[in-house]
N, CA and C atoms of all chains as a GROMACS GRO file, in nm:
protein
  516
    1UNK      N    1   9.462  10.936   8.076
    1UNK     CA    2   9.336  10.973   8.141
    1UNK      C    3   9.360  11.097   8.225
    2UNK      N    4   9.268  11.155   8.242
    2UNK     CA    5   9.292  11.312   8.290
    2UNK      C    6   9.259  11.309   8.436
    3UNK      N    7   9.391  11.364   8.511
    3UNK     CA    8   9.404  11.313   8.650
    3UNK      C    9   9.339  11.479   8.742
    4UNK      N   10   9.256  11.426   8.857
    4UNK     CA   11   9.229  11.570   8.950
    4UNK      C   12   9.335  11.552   9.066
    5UNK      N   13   9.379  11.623   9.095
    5UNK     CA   14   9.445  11.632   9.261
    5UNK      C   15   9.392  11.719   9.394
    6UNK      N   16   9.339  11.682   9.447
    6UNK     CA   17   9.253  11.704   9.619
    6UNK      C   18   9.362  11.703   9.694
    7UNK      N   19   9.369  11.837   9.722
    7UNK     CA   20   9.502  11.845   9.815
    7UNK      C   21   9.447  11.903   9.956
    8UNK      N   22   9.409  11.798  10.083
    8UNK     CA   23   9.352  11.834  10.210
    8UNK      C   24   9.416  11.845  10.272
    9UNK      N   25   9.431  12.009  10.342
    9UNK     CA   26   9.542  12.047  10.460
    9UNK      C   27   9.426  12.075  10.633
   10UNK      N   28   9.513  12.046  10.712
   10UNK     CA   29   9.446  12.107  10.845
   10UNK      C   30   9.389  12.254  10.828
   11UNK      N   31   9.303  12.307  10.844
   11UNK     CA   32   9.292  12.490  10.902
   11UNK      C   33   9.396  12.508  10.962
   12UNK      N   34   9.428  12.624  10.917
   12UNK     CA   35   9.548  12.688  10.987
   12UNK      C   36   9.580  12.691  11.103
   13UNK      N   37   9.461  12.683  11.215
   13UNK     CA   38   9.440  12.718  11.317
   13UNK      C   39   9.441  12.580  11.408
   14UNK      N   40   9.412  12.440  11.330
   14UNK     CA   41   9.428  12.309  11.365
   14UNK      C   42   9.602  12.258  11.413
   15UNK      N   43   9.612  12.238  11.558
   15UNK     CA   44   9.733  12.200  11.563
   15UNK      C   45   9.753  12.083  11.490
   16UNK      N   46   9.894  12.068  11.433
   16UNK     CA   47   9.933  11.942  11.329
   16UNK      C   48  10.087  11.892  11.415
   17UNK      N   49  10.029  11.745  11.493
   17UNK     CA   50  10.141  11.712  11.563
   17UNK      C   51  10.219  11.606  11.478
   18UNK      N   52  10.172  11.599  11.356
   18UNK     CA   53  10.241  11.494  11.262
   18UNK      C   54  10.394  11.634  11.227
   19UNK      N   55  10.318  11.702  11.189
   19UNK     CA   56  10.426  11.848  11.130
   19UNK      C   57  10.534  11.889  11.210
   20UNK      N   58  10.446  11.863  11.375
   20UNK     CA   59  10.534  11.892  11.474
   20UNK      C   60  10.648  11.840  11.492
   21UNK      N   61  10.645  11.714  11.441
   21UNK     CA   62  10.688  11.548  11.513
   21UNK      C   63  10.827  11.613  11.356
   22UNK      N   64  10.776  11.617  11.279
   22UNK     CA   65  10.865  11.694  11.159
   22UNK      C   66  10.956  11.771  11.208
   23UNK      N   67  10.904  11.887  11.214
   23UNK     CA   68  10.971  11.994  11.277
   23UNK      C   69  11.081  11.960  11.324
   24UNK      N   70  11.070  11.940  11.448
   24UNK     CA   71  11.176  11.891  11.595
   24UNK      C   72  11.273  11.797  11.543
   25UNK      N   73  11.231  11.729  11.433
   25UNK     CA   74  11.349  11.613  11.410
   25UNK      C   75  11.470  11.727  11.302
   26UNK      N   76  11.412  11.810  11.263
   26UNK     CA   77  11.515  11.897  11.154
   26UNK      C   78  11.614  11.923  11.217
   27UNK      N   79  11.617  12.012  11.325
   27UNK     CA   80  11.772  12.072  11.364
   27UNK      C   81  11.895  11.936  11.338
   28UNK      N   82  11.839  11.795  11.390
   28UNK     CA   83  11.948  11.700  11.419
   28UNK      C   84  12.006  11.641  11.264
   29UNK      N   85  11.939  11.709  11.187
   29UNK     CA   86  11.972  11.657  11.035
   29UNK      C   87  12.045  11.823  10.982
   30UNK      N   88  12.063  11.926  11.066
   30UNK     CA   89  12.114  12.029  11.025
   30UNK      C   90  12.076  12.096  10.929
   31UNK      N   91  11.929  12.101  10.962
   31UNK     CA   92  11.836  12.197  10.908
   31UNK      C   93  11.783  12.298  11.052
   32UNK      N   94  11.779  12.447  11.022
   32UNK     CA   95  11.755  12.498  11.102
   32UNK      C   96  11.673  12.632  11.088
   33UNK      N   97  11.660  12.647  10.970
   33UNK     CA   98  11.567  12.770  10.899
   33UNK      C   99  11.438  12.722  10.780
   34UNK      N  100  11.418  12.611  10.896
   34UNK     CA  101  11.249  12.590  10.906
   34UNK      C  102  11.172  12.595  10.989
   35UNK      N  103  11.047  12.739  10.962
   35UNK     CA  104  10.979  12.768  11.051
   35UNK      C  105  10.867  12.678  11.079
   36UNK      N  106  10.782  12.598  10.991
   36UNK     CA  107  10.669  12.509  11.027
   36UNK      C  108  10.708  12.409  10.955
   37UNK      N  109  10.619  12.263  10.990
   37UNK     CA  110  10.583  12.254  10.894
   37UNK      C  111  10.467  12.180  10.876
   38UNK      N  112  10.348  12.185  10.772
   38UNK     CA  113  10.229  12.112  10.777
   38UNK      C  114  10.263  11.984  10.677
   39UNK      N  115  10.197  11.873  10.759
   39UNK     CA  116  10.140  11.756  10.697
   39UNK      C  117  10.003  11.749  10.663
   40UNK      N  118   9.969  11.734  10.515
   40UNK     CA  119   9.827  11.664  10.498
   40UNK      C  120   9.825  11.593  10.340
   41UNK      N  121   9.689  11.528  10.300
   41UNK     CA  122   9.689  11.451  10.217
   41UNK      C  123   9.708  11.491  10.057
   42UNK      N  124   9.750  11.402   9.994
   42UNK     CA  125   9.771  11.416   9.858
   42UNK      C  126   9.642  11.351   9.783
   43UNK      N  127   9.567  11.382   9.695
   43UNK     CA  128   9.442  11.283   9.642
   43UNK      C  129   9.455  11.268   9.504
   44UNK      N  130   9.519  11.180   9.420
   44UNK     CA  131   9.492  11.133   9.305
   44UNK      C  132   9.379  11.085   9.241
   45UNK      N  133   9.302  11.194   9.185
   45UNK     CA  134   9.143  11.086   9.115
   45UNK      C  135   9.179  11.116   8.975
   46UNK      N  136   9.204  10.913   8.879
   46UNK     CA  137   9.203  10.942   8.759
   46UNK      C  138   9.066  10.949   8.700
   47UNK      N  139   9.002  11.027   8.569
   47UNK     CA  140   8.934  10.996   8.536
   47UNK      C  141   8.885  10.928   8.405
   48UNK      N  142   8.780  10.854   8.388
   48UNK     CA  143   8.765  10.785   8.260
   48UNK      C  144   8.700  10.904   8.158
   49UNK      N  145   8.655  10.979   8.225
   49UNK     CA  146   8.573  11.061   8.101
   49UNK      C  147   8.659  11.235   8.130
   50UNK      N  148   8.638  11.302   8.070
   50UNK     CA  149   8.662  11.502   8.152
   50UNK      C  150   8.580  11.485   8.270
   51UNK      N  151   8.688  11.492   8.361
   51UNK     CA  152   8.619  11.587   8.484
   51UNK      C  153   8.554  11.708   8.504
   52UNK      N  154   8.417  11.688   8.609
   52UNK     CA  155   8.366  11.788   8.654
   52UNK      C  156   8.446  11.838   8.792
   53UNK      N  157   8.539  11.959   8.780
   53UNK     CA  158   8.577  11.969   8.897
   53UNK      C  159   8.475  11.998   9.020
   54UNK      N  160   8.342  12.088   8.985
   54UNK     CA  161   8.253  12.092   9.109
   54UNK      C  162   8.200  11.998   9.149
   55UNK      N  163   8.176  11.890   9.102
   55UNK     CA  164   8.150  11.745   9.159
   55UNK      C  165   8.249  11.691   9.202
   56UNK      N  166   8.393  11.661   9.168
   56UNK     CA  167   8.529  11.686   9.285
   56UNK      C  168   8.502  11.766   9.369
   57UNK      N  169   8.461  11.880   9.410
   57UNK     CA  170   8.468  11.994   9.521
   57UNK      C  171   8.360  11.907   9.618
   58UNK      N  172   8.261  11.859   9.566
   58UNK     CA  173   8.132  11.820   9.608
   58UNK      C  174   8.176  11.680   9.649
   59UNK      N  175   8.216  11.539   9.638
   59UNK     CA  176   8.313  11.482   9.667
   59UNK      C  177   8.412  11.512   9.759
   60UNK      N  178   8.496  11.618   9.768
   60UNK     CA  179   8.574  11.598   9.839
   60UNK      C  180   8.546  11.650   9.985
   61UNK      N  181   8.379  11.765   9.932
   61UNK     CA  182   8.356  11.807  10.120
   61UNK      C  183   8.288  11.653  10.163
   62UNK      N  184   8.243  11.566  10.058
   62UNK     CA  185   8.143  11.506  10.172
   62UNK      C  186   8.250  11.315  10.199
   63UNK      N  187   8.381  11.330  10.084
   63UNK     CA  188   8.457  11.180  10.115
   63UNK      C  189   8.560  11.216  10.165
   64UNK      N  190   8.625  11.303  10.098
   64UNK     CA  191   8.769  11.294  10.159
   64UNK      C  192   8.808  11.386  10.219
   65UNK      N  193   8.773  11.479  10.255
   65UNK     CA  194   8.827  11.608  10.412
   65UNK      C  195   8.704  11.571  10.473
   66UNK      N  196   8.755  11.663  10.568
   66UNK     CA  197   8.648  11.692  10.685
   66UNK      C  198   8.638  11.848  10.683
   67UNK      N  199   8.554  11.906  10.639
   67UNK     CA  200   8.554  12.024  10.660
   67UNK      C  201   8.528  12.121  10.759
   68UNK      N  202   8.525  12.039  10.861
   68UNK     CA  203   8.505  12.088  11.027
   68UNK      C  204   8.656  12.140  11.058
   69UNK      N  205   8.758  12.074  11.014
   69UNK     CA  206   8.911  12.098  11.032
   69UNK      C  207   9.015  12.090  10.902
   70UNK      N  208   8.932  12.080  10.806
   70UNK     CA  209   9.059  12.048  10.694
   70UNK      C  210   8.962  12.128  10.577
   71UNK      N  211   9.096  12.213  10.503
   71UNK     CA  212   9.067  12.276  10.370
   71UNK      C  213   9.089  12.195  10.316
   72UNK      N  214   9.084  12.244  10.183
   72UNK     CA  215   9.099  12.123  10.091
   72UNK      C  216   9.137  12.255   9.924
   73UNK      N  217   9.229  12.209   9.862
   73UNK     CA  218   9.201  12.281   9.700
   73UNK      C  219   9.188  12.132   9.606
   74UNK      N  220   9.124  12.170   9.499
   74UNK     CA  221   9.047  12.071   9.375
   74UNK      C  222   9.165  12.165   9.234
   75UNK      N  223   9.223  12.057   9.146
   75UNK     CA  224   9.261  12.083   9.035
   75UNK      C  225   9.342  12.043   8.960
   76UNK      N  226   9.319  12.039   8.854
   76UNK     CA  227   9.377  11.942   8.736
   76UNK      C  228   9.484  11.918   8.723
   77UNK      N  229   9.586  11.835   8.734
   77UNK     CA  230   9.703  11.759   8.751
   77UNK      C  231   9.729  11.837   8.613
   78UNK      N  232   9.850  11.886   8.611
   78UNK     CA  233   9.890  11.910   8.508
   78UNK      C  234   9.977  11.825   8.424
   79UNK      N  235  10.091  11.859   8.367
   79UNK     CA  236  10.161  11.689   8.334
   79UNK      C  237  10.316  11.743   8.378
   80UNK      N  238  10.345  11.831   8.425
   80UNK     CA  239  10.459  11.809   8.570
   80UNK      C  240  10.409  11.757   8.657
   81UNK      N  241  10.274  11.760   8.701
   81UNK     CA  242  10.232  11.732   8.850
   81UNK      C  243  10.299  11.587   8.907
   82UNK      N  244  10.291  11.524   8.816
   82UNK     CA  245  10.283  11.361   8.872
   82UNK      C  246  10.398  11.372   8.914
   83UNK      N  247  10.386  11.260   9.031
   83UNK     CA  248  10.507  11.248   9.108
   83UNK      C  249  10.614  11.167   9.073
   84UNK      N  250  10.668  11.257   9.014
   84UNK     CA  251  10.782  11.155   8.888
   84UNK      C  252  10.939  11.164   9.016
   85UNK      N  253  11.004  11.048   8.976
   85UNK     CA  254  11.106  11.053   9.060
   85UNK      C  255  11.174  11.137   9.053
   86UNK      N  256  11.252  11.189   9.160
   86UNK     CA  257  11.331  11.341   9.151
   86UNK      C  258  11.486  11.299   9.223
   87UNK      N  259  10.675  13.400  10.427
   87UNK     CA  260  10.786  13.325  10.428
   87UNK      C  261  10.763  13.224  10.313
   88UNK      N  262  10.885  13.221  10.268
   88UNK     CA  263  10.878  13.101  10.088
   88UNK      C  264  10.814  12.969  10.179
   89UNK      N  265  10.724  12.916  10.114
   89UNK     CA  266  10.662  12.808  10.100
   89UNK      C  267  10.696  12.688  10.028
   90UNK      N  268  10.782  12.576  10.080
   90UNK     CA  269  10.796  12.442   9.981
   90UNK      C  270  10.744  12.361  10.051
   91UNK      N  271  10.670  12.301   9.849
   91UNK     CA  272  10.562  12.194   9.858
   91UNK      C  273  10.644  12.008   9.853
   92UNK      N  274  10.675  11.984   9.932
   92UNK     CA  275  10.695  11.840   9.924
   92UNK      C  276  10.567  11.726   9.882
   93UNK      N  277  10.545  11.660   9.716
   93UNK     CA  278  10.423  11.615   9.732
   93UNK      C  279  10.497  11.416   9.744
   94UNK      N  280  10.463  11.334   9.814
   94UNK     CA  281  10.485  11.189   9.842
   94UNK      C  282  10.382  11.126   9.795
   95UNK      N  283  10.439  11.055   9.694
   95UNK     CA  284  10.315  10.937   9.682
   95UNK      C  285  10.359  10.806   9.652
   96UNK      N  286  10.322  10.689   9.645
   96UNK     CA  287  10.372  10.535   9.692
   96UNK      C  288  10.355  10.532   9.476
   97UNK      N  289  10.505  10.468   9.466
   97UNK     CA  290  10.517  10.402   9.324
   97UNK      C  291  10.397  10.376   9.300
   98UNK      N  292  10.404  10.360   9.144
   98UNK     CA  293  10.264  10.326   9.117
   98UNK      C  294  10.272  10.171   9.097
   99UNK      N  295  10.394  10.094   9.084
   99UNK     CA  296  10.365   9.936   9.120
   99UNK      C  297  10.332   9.903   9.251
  100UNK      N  298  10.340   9.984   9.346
  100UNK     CA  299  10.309   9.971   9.478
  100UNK      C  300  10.115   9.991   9.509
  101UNK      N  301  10.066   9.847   9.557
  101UNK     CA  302   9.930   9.874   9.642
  101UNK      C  303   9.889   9.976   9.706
  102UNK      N  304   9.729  10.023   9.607
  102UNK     CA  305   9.784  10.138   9.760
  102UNK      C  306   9.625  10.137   9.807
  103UNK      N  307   9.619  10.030   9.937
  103UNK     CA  308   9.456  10.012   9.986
  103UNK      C  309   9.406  10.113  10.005
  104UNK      N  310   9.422  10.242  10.098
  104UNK     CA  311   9.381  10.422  10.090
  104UNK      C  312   9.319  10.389  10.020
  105UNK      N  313   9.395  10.400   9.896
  105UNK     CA  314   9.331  10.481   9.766
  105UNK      C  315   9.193  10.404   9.758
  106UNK      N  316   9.224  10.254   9.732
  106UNK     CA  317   9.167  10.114   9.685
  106UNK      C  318   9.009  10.142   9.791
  107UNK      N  319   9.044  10.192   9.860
  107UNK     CA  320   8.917  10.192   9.978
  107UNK      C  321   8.806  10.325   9.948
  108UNK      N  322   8.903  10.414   9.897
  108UNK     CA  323   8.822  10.558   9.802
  108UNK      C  324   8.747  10.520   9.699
  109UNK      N  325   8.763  10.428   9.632
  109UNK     CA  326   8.778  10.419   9.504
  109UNK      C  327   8.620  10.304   9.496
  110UNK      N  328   8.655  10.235   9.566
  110UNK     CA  329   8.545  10.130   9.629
  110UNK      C  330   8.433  10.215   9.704
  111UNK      N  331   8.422  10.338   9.736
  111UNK     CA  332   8.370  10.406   9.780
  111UNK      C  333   8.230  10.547   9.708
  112UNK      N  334   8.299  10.521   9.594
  112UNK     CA  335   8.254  10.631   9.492
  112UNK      C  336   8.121  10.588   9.451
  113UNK      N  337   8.098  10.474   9.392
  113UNK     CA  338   8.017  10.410   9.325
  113UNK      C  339   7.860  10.486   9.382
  114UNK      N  340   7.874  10.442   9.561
  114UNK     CA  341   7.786  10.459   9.645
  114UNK      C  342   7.739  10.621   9.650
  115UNK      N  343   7.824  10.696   9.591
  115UNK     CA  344   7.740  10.860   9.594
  115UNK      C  345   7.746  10.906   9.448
  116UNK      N  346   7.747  10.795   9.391
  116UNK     CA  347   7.702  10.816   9.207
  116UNK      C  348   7.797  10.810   9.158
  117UNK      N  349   7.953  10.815   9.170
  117UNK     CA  350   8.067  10.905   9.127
  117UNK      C  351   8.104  10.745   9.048
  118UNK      N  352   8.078  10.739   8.910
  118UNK     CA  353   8.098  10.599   8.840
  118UNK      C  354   8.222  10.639   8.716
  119UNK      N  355   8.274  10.766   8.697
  119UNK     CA  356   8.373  10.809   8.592
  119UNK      C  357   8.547  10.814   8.634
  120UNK      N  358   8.546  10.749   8.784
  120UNK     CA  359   8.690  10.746   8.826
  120UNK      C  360   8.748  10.622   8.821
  121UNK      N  361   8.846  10.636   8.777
  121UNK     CA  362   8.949  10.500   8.692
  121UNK      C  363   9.043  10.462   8.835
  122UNK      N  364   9.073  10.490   8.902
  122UNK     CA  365   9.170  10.530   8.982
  122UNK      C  366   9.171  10.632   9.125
  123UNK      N  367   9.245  10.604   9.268
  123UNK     CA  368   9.252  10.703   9.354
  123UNK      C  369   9.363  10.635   9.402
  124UNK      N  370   9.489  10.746   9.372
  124UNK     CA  371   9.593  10.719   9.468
  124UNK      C  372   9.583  10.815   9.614
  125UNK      N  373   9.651  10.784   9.685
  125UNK     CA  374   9.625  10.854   9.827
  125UNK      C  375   9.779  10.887   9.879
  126UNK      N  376   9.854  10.992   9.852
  126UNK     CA  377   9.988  11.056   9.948
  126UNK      C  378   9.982  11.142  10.044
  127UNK      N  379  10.139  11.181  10.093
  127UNK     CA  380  10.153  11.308  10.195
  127UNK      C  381  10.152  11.465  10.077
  128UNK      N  382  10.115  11.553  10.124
  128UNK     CA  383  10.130  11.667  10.122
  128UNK      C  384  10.207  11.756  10.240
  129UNK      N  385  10.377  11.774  10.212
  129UNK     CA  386  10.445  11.848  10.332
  129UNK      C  387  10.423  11.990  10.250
  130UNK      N  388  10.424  12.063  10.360
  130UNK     CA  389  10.440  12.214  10.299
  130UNK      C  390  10.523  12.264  10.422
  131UNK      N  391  10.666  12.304  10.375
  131UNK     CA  392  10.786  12.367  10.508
  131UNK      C  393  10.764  12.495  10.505
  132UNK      N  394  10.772  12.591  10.583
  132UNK     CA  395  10.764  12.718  10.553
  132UNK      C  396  10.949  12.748  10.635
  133UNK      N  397  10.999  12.803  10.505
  133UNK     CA  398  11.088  12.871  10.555
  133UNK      C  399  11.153  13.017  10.606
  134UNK      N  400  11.246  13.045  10.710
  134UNK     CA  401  11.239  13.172  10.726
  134UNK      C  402  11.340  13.243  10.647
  135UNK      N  403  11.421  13.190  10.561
  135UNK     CA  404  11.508  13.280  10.433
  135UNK      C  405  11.446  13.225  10.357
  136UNK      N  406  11.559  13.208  10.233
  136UNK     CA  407  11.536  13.164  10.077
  136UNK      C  408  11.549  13.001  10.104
  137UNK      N  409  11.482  12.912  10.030
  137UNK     CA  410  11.499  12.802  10.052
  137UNK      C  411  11.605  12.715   9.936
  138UNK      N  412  11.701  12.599  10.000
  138UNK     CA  413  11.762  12.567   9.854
  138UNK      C  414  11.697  12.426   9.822
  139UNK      N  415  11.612  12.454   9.665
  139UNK     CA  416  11.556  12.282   9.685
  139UNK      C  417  11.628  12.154   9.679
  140UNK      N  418  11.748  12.219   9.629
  140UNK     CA  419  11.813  12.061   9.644
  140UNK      C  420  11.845  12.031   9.806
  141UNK      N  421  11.844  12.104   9.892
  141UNK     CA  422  11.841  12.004   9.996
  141UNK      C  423  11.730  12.018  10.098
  142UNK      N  424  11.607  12.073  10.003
  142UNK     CA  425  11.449  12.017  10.014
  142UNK      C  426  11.490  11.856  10.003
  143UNK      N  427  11.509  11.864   9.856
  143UNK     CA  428  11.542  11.699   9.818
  143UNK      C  429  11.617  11.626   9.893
  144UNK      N  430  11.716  11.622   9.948
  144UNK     CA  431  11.778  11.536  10.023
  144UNK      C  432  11.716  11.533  10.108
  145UNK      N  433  11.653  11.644  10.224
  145UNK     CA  434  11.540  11.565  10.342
  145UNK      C  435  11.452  11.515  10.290
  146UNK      N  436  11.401  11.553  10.224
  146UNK     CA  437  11.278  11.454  10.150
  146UNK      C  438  11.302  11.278  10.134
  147UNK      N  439  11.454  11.301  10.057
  147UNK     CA  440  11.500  11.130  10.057
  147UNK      C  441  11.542  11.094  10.172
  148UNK      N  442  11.567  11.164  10.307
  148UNK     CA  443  11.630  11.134  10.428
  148UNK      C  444  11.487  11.067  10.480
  149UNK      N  445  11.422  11.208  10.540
  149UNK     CA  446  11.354  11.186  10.634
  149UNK      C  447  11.178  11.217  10.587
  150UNK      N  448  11.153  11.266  10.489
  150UNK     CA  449  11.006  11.284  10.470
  150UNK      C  450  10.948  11.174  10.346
  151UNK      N  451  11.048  11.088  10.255
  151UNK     CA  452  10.967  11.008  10.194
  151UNK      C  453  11.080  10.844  10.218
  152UNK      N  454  10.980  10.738  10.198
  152UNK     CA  455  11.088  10.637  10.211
  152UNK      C  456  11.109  10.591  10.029
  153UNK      N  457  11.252  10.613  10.028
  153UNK     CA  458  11.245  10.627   9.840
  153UNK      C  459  11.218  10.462   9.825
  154UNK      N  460  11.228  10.340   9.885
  154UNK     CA  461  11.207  10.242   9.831
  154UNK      C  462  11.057  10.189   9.789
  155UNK      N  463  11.014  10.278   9.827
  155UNK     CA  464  10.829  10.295   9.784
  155UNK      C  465  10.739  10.398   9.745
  156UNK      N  466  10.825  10.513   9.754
  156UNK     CA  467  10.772  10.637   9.750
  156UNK      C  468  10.853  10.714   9.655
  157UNK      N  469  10.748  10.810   9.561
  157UNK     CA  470  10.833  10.915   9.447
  157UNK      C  471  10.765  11.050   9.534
  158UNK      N  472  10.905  11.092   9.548
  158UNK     CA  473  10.842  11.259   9.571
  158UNK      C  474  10.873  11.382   9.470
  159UNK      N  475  10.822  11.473   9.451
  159UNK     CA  476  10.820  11.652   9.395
  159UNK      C  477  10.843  11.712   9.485
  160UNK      N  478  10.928  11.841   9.459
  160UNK     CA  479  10.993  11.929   9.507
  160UNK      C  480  10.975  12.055   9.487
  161UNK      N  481  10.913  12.115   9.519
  161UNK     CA  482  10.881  12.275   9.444
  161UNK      C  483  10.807  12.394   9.570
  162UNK      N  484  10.824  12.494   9.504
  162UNK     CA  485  10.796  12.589   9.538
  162UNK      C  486  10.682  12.639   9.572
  163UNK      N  487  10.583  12.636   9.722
  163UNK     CA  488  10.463  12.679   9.646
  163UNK      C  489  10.444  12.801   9.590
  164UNK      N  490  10.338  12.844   9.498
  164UNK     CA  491  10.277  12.957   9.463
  164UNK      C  492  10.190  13.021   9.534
  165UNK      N  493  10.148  13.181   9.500
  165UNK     CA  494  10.033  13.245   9.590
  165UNK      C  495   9.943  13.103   9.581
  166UNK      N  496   9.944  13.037   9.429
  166UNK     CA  497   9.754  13.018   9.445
  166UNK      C  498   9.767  12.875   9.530
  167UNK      N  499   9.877  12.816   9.536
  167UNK     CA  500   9.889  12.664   9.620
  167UNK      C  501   9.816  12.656   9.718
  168UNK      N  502   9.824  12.779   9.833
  168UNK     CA  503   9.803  12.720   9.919
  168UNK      C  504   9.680  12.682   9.985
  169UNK      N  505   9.636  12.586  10.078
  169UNK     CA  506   9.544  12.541  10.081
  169UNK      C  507   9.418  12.615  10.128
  170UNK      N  508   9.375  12.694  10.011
  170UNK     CA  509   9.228  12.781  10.105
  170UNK      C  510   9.065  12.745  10.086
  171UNK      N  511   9.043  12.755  10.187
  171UNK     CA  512   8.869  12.690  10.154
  171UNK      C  513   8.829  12.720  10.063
  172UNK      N  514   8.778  12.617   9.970
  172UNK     CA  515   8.724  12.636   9.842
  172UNK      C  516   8.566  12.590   9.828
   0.00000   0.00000   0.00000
């Protein structure tokens, strides 16, 4: 079945204290040449029929972001996408 | 600065209410063609050199996914990844 992925990040401009909380823990794991980093959601929608991605776009301003503070990109899972164990 | 995309998402034998609560959700704004909604993290690190992904991957299995429930991807973002209002 043909999968969409909704990938909702903060605005750039939105502090992200989840990212923060990230951040700060790196040096003690001896990482040290990371400048940010953002947390936000991953969205798996399978579908039963072809997707309309503008009805995903349309969907995702009004279920799953908030578009007061969160972008969002819409698009077709390719077949690397899936999150296959690594 | 290079951009890596860490994407997390919970096994797929693993429950995943998020999603289960999206999904239960659709019906109500017409959306009757989705089989499925999984729900993960999206990390995006920005680094200030070159990044090496294999030990993307090892923090990822350290500290950004818990592997006994979670499969993560490792990659690079692209210009078009990143998250812009669409």
């Amino acid at each position: 079945m043909p999968r969409v992925v909704v990938d909702v990040m903060l605005k750039p401009e939105i502090l992200d204290p989840q990212g923060q909380a990230v951040a700060n823990a790196l040096p003690s794991l001896g990482v040290d040449d990371v400048a940010s980093v953002r947390i936000g959601r991953r969205i798996e929608l399978e579908f039963t029929g072809e997707p309309d991605l503008d009805r995903v776009r349309e969907l995702a301003d009004k279920l799953l972001a908030n578009p007061v503070i969160e972008d969002f990109t819409v698009r077709l899972a390719g077949a690397d996408e899936s999150a296959v164990p690594s």
